[in-house]
Kinemage of the C-alpha trace (Angstrom):
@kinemage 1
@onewidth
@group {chain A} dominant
@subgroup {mainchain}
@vectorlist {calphas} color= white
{ca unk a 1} P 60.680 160.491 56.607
{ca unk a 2} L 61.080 163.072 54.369
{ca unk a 3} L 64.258 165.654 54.344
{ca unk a 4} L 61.882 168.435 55.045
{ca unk a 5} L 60.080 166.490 57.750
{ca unk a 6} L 63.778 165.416 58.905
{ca unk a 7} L 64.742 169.270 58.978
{ca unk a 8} L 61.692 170.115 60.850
{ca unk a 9} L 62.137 167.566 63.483
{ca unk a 10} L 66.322 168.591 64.125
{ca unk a 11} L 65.000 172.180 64.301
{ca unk a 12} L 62.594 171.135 66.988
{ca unk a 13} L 64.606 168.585 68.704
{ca unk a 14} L 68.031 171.095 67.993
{ca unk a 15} L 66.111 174.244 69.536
{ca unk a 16} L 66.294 175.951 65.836
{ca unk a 17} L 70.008 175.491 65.485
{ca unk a 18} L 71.855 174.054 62.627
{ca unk a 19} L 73.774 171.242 62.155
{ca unk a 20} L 77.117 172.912 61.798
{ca unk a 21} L 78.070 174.182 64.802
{ca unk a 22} L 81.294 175.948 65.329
{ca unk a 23} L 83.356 174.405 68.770
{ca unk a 24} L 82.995 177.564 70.274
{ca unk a 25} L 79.580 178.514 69.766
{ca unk a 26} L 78.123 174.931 71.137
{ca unk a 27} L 76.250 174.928 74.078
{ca unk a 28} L 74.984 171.724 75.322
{ca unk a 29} L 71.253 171.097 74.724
{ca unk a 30} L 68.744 168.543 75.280
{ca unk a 31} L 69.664 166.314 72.455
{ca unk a 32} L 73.153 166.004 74.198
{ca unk a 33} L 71.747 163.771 76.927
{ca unk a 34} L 68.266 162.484 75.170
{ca unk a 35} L 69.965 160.324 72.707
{ca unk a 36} L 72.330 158.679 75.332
{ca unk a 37} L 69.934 158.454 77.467
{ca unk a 38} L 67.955 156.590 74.864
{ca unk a 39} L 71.195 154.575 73.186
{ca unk a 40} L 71.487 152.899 76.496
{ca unk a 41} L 67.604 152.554 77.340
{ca unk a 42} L 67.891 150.364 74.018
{ca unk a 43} L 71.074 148.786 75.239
{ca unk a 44} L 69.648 148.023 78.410
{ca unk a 45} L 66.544 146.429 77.339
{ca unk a 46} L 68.214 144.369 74.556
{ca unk a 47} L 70.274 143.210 77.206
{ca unk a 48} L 67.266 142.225 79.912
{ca unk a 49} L 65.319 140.909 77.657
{ca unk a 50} L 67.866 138.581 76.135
{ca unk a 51} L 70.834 138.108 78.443
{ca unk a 52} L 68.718 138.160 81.717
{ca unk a 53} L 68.132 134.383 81.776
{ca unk a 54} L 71.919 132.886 81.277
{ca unk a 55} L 73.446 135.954 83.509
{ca unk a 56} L 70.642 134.942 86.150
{ca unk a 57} L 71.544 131.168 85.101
{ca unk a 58} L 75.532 132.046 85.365
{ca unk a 59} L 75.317 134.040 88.577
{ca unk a 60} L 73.369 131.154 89.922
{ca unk a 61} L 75.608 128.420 89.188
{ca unk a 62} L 78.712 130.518 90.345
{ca unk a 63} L 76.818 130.834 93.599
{ca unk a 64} L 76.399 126.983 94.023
{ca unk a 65} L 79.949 127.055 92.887
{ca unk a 66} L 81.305 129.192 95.386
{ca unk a 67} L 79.003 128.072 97.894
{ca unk a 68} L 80.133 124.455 97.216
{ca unk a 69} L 84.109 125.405 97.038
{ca unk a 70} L 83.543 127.553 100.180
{ca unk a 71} L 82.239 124.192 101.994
{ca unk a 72} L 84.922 121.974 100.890
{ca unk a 73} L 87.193 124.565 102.453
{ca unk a 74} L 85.903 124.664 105.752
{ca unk a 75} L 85.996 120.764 106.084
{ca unk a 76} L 89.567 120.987 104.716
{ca unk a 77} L 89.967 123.528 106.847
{ca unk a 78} L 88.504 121.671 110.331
{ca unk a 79} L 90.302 118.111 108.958
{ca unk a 80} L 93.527 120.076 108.960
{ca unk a 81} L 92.729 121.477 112.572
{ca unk a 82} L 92.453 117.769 113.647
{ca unk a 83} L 95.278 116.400 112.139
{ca unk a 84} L 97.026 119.602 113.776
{ca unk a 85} L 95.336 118.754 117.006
{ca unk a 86} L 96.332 115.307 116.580
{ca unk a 87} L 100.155 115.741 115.608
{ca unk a 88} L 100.508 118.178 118.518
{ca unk a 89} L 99.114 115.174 120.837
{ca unk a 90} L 100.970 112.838 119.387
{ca unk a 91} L 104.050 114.891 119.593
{ca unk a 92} L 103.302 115.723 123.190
{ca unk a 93} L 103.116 112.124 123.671
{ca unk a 94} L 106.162 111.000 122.067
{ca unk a 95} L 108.705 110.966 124.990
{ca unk a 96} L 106.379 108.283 126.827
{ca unk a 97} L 106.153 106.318 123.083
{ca unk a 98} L 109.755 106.536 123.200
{ca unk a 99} L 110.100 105.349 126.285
{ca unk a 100} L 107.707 102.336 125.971
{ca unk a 101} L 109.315 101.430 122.645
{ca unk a 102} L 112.552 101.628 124.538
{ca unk a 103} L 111.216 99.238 126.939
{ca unk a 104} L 109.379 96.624 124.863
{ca unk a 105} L 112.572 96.721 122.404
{ca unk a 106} L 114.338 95.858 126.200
{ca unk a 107} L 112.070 93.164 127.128
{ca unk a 108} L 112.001 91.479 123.324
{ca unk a 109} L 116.258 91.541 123.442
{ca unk a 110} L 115.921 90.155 127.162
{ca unk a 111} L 113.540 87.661 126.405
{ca unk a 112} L 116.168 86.653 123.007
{ca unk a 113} L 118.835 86.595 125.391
{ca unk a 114} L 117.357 83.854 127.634
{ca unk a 115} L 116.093 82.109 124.881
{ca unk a 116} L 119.289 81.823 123.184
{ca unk a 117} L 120.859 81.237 126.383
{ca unk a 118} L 118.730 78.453 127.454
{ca unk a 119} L 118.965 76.958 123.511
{ca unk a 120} L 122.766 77.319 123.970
{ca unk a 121} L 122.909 75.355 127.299
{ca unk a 122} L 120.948 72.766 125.968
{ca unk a 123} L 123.386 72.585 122.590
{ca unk a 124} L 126.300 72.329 125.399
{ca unk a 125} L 124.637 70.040 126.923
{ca unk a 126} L 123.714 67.817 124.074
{ca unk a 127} L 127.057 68.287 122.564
{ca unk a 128} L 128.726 67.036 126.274
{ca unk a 129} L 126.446 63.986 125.871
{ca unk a 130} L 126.884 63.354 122.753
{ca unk a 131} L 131.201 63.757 123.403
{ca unk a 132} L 130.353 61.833 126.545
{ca unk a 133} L 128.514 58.898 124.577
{ca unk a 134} L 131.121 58.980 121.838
{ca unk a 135} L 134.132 58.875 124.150
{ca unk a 136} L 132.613 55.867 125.808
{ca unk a 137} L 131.968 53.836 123.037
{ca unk a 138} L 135.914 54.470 121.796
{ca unk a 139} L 136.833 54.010 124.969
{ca unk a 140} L 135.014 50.594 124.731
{ca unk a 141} L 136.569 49.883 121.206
{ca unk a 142} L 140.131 50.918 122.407
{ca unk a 143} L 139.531 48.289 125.435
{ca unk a 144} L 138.620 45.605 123.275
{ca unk a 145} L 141.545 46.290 120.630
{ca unk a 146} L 143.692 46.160 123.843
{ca unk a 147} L 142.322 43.411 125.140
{ca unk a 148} L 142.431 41.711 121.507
{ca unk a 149} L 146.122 42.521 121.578
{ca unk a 150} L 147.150 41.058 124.435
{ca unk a 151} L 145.027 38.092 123.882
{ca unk a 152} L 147.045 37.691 120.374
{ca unk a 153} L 150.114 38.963 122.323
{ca unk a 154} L 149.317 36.124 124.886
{ca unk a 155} L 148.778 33.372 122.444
{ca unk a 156} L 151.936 34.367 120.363
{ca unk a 157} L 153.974 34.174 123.161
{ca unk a 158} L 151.908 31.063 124.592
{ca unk a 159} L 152.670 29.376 121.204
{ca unk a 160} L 156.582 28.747 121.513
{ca unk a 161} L 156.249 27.676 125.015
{ca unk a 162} L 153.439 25.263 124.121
{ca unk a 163} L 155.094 23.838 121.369
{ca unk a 164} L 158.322 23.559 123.769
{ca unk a 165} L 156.514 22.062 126.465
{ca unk a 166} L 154.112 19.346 124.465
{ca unk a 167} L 155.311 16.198 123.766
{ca unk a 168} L 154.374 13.593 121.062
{ca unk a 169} L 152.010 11.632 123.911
{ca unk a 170} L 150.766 14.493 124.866
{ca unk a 171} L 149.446 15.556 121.309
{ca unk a 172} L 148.395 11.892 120.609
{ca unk a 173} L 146.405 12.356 124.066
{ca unk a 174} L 144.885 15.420 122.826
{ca unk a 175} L 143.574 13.524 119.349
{ca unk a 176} L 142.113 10.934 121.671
{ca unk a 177} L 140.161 13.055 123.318
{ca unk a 178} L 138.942 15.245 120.987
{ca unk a 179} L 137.825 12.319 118.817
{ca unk a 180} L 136.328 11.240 121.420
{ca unk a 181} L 134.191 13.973 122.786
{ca unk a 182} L 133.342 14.246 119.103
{ca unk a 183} L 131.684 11.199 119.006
{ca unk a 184} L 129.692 11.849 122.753
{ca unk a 185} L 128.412 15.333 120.739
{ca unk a 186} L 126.799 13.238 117.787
């Protein structure tokens, strides 16, 4: 375009004004909303044309997204009302748990106590048999060390009197015979 041609079309498109225009003389015109108008017709299309697919793609996805995050939510949210609903039943039933803790923890210690008792009366018992068994056996021993004592006693004291009250016939006598029931045994 030519700068004639260019004049022409400002007068035309300017309403015959020029381009220097004093602030106070200006009075808005066509032009003043035309070219805007057109600046963003341009912007507009440039944008449709090559932005419309990954916005459309990007609102799309954020969609699913939310969509998605929004589910996740409400079964956090519902799991959380169950374990709510479950803590308040389990915290409405914890005086009888208490209870029937209190009582099985009753019956386990009861049920120690007799068995320890009964294993303890059978220890005593053992133990008494055992004291019983071992007192009769040194009772036993002590009788025969008594009884070997005076039996040694005995033949100590039996030994002087003997010896006082055999004579030499009577110790030839005894040779006799004990020769001779030496030679029956053979």
């Amino acid at each position: 375009m030519s700068v004639r041609s260019r004049a022409r079309w400002r007068a035309w498109w300017w309403d015959g004004r020029s381009e220097v225009v004093e602030p106070a003389a200006h009075h808005a015109g066509i032009a003043d909303l035309l070219f805007p108008a057109i600046n963003f017709s341009i912007f507009a299309y440039v944008i449709v044309r090559f932005l419309a697919a990954p916005i459309r793609e990007f609102f799309r996805d954020r969609t699913e997204r939310l969509r998605d995050e929004l589910e996740v939510g409400a079964r956090a949210r519902e799991q959380a009302a169950r374990l709510r609903a479950q803590i308040e039943h389990d915290l409405a039933e914890l005086p009888g748990e208490q209870a029937r803790l209190k009582a099985d923890l009753l019956a386990t210690a009861e049920k120690a106590r007799a068995t320890l008792l009964t294993q303890g009366r059978e220890a005593a018992e053992r133990i008494r048999a055992d004291a019983r068994l071992v007192a009769d056996q040194e009772t036993q021993a002590a009788q025969r060390a008594v009884r070997a004592e005076v039996v040694e006693e005995a033949i100590r004291q039996a030994i002087p009197l003997v010896k006082a009250a055999l004579t030499p016939d009577d110790q030839a006598r005894f040779v006799r015979e004990f020769v001779e029931s030496v030679g029956h045994a053979q």
